[in-house]
VOMIPA-751038 format. One record per atom (N, C-alpha, C, O): residue in three letters; x, y, z. Coordinates in steps of 0.05 Angstrom, whole numbers, plus 5000, padded with zeros to 4 digits. Each point is the difference from the previous one (the first is absolute). Layout:
BEGIN
ALAXYZ ...
***
This chain:
BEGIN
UNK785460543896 UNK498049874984 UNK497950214991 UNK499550205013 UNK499649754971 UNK497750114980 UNK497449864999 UNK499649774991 UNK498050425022 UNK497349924990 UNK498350004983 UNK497949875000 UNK503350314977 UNK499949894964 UNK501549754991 UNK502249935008 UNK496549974976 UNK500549824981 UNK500850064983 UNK498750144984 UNK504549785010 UNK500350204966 UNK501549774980 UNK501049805010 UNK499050274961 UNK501849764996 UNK501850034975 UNK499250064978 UNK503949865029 UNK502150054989 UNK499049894973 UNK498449815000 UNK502850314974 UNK499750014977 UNK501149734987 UNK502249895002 UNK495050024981 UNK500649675001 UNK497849835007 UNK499549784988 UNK499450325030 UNK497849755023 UNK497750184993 UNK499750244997 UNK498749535003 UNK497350034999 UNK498150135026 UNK500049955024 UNK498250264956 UNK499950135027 UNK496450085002 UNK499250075022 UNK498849914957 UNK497950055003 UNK498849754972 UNK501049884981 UNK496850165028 UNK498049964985 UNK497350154996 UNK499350165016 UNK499349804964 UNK497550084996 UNK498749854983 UNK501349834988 UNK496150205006 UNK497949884986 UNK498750224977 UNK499750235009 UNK499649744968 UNK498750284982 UNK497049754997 UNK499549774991 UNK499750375018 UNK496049904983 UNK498350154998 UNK500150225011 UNK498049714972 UNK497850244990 UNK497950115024 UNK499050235002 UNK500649595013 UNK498250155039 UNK502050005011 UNK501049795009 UNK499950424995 UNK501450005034 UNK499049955023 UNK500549825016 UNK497450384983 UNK497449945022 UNK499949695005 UNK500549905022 UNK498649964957 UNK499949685011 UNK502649825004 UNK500349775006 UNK501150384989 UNK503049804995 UNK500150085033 UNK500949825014 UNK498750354995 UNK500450195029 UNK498049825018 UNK500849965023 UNK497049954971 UNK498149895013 UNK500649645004 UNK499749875021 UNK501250044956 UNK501949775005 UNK502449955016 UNK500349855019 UNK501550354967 UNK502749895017 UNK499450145032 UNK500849855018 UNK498250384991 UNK499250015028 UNK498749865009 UNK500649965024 UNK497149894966 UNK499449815016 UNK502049774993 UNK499849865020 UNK501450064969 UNK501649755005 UNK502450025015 UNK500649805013 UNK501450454987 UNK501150025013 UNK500250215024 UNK502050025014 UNK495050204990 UNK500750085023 UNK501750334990 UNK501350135016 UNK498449924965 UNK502150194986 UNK497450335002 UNK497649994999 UNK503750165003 UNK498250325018 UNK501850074968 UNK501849864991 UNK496850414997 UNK501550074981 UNK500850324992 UNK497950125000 UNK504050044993 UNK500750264996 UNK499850034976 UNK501149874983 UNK496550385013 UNK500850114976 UNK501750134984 UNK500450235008 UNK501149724969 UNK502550114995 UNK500050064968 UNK501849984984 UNK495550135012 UNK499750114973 UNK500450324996 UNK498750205006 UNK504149744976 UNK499850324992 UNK497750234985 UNK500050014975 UNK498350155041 UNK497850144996 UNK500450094961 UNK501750124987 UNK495749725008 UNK499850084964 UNK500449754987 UNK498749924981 UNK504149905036 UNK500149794990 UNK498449834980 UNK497750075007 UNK502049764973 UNK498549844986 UNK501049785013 UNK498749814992 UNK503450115029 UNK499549735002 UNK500450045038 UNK501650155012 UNK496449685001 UNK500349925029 UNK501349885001 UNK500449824984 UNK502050265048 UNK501249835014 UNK500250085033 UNK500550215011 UNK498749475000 UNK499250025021 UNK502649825014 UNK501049814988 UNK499850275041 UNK503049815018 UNK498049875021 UNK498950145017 UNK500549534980 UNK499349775018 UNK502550115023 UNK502150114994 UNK497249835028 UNK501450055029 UNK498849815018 UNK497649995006 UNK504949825007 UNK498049945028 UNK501950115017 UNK502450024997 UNK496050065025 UNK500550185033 UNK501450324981 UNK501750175009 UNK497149844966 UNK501050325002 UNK502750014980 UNK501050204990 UNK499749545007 UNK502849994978 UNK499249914981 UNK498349825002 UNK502650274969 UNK500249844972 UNK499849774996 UNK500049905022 UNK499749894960 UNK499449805002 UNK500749944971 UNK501949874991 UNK495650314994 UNK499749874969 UNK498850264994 UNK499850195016 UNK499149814954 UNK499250244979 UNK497249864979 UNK500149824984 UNK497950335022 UNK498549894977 UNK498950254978 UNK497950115005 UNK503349944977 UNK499050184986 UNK497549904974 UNK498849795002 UNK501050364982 UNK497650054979 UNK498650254991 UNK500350235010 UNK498349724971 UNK498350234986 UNK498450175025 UNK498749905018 UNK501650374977 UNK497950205018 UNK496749905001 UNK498549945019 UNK500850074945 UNK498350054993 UNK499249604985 UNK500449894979 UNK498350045045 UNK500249644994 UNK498049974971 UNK500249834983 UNK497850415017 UNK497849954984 UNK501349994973 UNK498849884982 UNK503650235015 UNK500450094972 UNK502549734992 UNK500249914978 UNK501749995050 UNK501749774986 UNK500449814984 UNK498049855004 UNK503150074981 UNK500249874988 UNK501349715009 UNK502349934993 UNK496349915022 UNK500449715013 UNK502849944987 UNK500349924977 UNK501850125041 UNK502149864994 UNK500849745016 UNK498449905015 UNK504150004980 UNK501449695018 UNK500950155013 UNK501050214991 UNK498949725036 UNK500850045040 UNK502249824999 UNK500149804987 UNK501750295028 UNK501649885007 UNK502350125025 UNK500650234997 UNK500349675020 UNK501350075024 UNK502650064982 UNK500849824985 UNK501450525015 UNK502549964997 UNK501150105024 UNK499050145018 UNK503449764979 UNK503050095017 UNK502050194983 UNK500850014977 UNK499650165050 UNK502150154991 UNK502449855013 UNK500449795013 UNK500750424977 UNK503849895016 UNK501150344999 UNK499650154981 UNK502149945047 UNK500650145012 UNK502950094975 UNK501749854989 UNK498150415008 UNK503050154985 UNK499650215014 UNK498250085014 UNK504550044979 UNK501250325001 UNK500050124985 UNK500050245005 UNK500149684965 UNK499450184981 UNK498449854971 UNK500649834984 UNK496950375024 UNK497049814979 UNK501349964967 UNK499849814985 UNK501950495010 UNK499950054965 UNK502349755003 UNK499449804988 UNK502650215024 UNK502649954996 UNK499549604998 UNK501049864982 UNK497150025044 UNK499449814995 UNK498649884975 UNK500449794989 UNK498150425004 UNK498749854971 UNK501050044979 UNK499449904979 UNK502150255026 UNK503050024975 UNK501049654994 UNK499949844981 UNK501350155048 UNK502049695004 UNK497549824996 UNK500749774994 UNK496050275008 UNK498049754993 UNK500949884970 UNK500549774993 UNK499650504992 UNK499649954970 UNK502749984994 UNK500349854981 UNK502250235029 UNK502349904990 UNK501149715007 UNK502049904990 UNK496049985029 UNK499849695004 UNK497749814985 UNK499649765002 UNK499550404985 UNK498049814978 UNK497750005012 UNK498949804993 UNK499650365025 UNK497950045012 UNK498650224986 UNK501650104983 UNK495950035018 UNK498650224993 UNK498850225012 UNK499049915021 UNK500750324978 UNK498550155013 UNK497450084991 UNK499750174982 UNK497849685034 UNK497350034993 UNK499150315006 UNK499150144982 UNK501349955041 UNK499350295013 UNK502550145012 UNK501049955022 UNK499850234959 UNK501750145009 UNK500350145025 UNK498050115010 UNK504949905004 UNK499750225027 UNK497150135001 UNK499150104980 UNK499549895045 UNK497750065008 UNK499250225032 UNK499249925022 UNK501350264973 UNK499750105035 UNK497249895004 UNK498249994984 UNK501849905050 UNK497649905013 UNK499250255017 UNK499149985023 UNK501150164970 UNK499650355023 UNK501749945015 UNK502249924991 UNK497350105039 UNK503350065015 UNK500749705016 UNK501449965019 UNK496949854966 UNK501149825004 UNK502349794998 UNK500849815013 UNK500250384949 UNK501849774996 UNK499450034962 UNK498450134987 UNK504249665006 UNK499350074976 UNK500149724989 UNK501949855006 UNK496250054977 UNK499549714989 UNK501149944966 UNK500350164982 UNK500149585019 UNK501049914972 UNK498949804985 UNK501549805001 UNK496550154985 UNK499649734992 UNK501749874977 UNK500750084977 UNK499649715036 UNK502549824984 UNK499749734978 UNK497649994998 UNK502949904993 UNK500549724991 UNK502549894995 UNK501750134988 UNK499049615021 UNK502049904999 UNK499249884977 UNK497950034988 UNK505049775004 UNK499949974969 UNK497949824998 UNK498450114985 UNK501049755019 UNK497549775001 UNK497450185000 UNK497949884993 UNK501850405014 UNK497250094996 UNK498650045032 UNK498150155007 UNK503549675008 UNK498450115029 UNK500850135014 UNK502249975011 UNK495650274992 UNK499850245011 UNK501150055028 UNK498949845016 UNK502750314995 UNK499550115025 UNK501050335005 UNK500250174982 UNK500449865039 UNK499850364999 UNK502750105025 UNK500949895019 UNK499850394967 UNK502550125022 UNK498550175014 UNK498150104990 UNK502349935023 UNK500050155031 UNK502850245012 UNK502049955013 UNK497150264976 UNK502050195017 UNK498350175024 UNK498350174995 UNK502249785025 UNK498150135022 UNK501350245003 UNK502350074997 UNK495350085010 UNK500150275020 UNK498649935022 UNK501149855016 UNK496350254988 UNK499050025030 UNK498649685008 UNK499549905022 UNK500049954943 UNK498849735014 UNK502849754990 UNK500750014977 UNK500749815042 UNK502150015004 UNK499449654998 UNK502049875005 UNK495649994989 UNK499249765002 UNK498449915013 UNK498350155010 UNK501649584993 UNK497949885026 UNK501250085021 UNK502150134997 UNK497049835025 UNK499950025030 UNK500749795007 UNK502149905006 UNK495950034994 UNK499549655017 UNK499749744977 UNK497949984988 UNK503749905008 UNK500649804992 UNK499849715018 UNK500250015025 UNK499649764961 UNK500349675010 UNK498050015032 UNK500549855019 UNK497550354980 UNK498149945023 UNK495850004984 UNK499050134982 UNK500149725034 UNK497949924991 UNK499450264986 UNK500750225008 UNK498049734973 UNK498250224983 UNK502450224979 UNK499450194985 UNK503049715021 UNK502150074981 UNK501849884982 UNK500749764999 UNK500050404988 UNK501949914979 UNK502749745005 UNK502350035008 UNK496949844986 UNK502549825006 UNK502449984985 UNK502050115009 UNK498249744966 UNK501850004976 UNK498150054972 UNK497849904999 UNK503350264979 UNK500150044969 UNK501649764987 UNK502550005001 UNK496249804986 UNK502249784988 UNK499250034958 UNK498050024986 UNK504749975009 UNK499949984970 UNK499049764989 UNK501949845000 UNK496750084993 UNK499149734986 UNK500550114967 UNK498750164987 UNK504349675006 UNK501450084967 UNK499249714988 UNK499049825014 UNK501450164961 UNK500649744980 UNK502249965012 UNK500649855018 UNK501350404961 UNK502949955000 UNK501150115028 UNK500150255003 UNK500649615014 UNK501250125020 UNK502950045002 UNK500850145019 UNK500949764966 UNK503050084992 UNK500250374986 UNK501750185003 UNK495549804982 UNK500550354989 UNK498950235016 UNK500850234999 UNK496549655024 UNK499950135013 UNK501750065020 UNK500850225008 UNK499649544999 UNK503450155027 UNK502550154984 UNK501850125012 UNK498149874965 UNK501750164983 UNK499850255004 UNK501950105012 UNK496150044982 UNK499350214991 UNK498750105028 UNK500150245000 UNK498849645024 UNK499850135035 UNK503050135012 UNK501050215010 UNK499649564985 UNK504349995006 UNK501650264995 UNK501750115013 UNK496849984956 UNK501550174988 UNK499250315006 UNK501750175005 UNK495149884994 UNK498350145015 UNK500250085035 UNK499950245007 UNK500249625004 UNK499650025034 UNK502449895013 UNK500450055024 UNK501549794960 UNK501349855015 UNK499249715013 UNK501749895015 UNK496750044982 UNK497949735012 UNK501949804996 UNK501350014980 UNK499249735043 UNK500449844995 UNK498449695001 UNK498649905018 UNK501850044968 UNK498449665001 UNK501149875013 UNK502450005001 UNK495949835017 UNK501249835011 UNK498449674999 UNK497849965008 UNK503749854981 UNK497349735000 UNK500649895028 UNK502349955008 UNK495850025004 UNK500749885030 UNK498249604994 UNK498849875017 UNK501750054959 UNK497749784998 UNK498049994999 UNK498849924980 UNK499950175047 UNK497449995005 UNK499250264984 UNK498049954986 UNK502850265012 UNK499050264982 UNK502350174996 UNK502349945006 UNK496650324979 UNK502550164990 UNK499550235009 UNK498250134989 UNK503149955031 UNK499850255013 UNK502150274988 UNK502450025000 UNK495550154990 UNK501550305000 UNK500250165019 UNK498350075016 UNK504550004982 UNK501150195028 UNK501350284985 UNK501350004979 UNK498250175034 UNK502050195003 UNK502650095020 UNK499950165019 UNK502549704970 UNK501950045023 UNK499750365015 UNK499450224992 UNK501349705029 UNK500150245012 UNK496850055024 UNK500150085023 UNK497749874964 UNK498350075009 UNK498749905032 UNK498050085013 UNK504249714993 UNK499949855028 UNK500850235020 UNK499050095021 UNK503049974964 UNK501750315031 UNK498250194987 UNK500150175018 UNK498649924967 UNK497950184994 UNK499349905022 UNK501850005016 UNK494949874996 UNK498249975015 UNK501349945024 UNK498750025021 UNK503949924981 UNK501149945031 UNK501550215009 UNK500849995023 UNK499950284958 UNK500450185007 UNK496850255010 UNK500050195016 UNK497449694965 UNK498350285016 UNK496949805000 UNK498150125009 UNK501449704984 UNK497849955022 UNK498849685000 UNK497749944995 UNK504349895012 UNK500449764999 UNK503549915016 UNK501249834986 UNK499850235030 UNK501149985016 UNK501649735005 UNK502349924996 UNK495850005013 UNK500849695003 UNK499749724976 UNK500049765000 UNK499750464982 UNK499749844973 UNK501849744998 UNK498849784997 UNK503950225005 UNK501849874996 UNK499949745018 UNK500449774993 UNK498850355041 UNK500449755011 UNK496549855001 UNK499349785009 UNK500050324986 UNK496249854990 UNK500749804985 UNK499349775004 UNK502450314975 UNK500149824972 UNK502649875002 UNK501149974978 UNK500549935046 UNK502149844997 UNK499549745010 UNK502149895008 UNK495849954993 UNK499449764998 UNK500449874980 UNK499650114979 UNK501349575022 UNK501249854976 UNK498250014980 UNK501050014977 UNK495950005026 UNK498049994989 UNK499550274976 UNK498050024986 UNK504150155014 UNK499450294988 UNK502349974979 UNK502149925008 UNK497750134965 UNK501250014982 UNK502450185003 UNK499750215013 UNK502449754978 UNK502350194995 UNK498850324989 UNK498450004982 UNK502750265030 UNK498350204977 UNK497150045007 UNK498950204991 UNK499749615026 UNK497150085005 UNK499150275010 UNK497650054999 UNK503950145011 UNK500450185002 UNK500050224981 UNK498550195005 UNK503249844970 UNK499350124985 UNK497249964981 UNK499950164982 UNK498749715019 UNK498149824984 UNK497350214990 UNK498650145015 UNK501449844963 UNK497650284997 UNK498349794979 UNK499450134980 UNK499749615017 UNK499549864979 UNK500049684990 UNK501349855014 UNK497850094973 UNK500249734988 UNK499350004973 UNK498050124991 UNK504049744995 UNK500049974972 UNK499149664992 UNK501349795000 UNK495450314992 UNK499049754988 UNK499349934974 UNK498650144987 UNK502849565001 UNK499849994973 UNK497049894996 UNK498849855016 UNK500250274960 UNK497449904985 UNK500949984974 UNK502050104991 UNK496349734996 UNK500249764971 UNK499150294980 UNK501750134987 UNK495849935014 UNK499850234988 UNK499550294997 UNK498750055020 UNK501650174967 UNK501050224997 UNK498250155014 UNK500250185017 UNK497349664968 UNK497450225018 UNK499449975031 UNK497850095008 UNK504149775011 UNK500149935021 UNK503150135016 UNK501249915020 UNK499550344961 UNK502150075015 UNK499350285005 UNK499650174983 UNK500349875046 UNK499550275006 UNK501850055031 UNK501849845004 UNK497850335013 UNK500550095017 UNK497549955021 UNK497850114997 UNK502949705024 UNK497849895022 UNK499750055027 UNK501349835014 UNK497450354999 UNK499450045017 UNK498449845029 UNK497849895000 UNK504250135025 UNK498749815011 UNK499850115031 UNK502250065009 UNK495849965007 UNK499350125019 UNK500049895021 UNK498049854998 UNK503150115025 UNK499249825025 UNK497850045017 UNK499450195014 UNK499649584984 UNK497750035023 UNK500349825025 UNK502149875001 UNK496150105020 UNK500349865029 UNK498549784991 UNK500049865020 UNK498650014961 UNK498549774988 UNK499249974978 UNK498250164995 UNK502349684986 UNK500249944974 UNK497749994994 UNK499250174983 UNK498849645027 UNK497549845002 UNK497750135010 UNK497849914994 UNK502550355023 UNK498350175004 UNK500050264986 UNK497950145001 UNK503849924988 UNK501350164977 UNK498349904980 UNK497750104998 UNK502849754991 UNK498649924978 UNK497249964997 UNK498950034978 UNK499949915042 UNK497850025007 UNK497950194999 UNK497650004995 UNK504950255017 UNK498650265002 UNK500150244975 UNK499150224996 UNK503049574987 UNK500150134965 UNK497649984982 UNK498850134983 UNK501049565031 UNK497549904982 UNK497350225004 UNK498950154984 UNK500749805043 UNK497550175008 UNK500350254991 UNK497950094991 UNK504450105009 UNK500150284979 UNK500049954976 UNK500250214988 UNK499749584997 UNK499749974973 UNK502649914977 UNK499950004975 UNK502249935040 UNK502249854988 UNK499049764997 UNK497949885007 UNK504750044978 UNK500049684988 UNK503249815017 UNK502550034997 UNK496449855013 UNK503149775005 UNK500049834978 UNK498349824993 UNK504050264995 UNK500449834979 UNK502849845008 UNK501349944980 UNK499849995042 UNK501949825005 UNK500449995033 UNK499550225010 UNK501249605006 UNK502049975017 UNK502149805001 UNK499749794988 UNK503150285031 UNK501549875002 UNK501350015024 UNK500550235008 UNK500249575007 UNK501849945022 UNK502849924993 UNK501049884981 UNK500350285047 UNK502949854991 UNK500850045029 UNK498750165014 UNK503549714997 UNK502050035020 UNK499150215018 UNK499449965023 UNK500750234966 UNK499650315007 UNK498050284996 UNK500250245004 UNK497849564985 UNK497750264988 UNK497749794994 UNK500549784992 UNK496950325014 UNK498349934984 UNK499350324994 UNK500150215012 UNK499049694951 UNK499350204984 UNK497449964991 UNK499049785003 UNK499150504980 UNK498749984982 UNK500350174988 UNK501450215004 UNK497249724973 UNK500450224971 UNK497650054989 UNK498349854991 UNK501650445012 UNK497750114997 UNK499250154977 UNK501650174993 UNK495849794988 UNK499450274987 UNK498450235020 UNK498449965018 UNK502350194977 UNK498050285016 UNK497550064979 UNK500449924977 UNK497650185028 UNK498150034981 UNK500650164978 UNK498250014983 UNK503550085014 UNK500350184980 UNK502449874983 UNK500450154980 UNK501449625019 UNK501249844993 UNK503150025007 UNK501749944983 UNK498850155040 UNK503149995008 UNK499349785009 UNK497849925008 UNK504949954989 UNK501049815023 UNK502749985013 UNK502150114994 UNK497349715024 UNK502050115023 UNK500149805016 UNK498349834997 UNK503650125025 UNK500249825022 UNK499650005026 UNK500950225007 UNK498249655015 UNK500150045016 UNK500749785014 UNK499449774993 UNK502550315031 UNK501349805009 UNK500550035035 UNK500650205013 UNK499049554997 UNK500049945028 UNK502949875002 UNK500649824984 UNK501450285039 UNK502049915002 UNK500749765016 UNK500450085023 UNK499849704975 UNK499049775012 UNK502549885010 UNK500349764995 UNK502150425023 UNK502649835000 UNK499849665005 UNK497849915006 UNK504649914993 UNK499149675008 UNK499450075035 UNK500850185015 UNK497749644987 UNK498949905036 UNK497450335000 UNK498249975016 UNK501650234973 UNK498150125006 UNK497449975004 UNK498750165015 UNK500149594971 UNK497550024996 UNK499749685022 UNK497849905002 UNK503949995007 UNK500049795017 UNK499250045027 UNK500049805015 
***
């Protein structure tokens, strides 16, 4: 077994945030989630980027302008990458699947090399070829990353064009539509998730829950399709609470079977989820 986190080409493997304060975007999400942060700006740089860590591991990314005085206030928003082996060669197969390339192959210094993308519908997300930063760490524990879900119109063209890209499969389970990457189950049960398989063999666990990097949610309209970010926390209700008091907005919650959620703006206008895992009989 392995005490890196790494992740086979396909699966989603980081996130980050771009806003015009880092500094305050840094003063928010540490206090809400507890997140210590590394500087990881290449010296001269025009744009900051800083790695959220809790106990010392990766987490998340919040970059932005050096020089805040001079930005030009743009829209915030949380993206996801997804994990390749080869950056040029993937965004080759983006655009020969009817997708686009916003930012060409990008070295991150010796971290890795980035892609920004669009699928055919226009919503953005990004490749990931690592060198020395290799993804999150710590995942599905309070103050981390939980799941990235697609919220499409068309969700027949987006599983089209993921399928053809990554290999992704859809799956409708009724209650939701879970994206998986086959294979990625013996990924984590081969180096740092072990007992993955027999955790998740209760009747209660979807076929495939194992490979699962996702959820594919439909929305009515266009300007409501993006790539969604959603973080787990140890309480929904005190979470939210403690957004407000840093200067977010709750603009929704929802319960279900298995989660209570909220949905947050951050002051600077990302939004994002946060979610308490509520299995049935837990809260009894």
């Amino acid at each position: 077994m392995t005490g890196v986190r790494t992740y086979p080409a396909g699966v989603t493997s980081w996130v980050d945030v771009e806003q015009n304060d880092v500094a305050a975007a840094k003063a928010f999400y540490g206090g809400l989630f507890e997140w210590t942060f590394v500087e990881a700006t290449a010296p001269g740089a025009p744009f900051r980027y800083v790695i959220a860590q809790l106990d010392g591991k990766d987490v998340a990314g919040i970059g932005g302008p050096t020089d805040t005085a001079r930005a030009q206030p743009a829209a915030s928003a949380w993206n996801t990458y997804v994990a390749v082996d080869d950056a040029h060669a993937t965004a080759e197969l983006v655009t020969d699947s009817g997708g686009r390339i916003v930012t060409p192959p990008t070295a991150a210094g010796e971290g890795g090399t980035s892609v920004v993308c669009a699928d055919p519908a226009g919503v953005e997300f990004r490749l990931w070829q690592a060198k020395r930063r290799p993804g999150a760490q710590i995942t599905n524990t309070p103050g981390s990353w939980n799941f990235s879900d697609l919220h499409a119109v068309d969700t027949a063209e987006s599983s089209s064009f993921y399928a053809k890209v990554f290999g992704w499969v859809i799956d409708d389970l009724d209650f939701a539509t879970m994206i998986r990457r086959p294979g990625y189950g013996d990924h984590l049960a081969a180096t740092v998730d072990p007992g993955i398989y027999e955790r998740q063999s209760g009747d209660m666990v979807p076929p495939g829950f194992a490979d699962a990097i996702g959820w594919l949610t439909p929305v009515q309209e266009a300007k409501a399709s993006h790539w969604h970010v959603t973080f787990t926390v140890a309480d929904r209700d005190e979470t939210a609470a403690a957004a407000v008091q840093l200067g977010a907005t709750v603009l929704s919650t929802a319960d279900t079977e298995w989660t209570r959620a909220v949905l947050i703006r951050d002051p600077q206008g990302a939004e994002f989820t946060a979610s308490q895992f509520t299995p049935p009989g837990s809260l009894s």
